[in-house]
N, C-alpha and C positions, 0 to 999 in steps of 0.2 A: 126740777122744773116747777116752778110757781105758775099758780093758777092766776090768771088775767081776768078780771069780771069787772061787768058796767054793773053789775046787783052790787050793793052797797053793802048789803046786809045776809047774801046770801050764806046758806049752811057751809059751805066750802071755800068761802072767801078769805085768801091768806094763806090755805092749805098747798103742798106739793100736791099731785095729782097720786099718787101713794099712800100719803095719811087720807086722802079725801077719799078713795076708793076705797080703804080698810074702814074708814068711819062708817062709810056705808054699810058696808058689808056686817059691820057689828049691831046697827044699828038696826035691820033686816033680821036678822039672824035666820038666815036661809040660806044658802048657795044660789049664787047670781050667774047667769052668762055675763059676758062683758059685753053686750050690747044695754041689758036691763042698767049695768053702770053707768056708762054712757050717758042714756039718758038722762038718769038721776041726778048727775054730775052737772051735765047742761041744766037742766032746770034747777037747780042752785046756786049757778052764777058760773059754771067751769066754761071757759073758753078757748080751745086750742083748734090748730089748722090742722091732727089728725091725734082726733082724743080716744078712737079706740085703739090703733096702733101706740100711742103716748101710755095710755094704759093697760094694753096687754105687757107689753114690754115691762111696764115697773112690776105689778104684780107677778108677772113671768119671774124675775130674781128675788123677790121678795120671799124673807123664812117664814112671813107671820100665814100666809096664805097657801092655798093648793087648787090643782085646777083636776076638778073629777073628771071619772069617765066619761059624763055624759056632758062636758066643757063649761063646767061649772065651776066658779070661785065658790071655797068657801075658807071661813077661819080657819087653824091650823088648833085643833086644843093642845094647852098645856100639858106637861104630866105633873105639874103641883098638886 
């Protein structure tokens, strides 16, 4: 799912709603609930008719990501 935006220029414009939430998330480098995405998302130009369920669900299957106990996204580290 391609992200729809009137921002021309925004940080997530162009992105799936998956790369755009992991950029986040690395870009933070803290563990995020998926509302703090959300927003971040919107205010970069993300537009969808339900972008926290659109993005729970990607990072929900996604291997690069994990969701703590306290329902927090965070990176997943490497072991390189």
């Amino acid at each position: 799912m391609q992200i729809s935006s009137p921002v021309v220029n925004g940080p997530y414009t162009g992105m799936t709603i998956r790369d755009a939430a992991i950029k986040y998330l690395r870009l933070i480098g803290t563990p995020q609930k998926t509302g703090a995405i959300v927003k971040a998302l919107q205010d970069g130009g993300a537009r969808s008719s339900n972008l926290y369920r659109a993005i729970y669900n990607c990072l929900r299957i996604c291997d690069e990501v994990t969701l703590t106990e306290d329902k927090k996204w965070k990176i997943v580290e490497s072991d390189e």
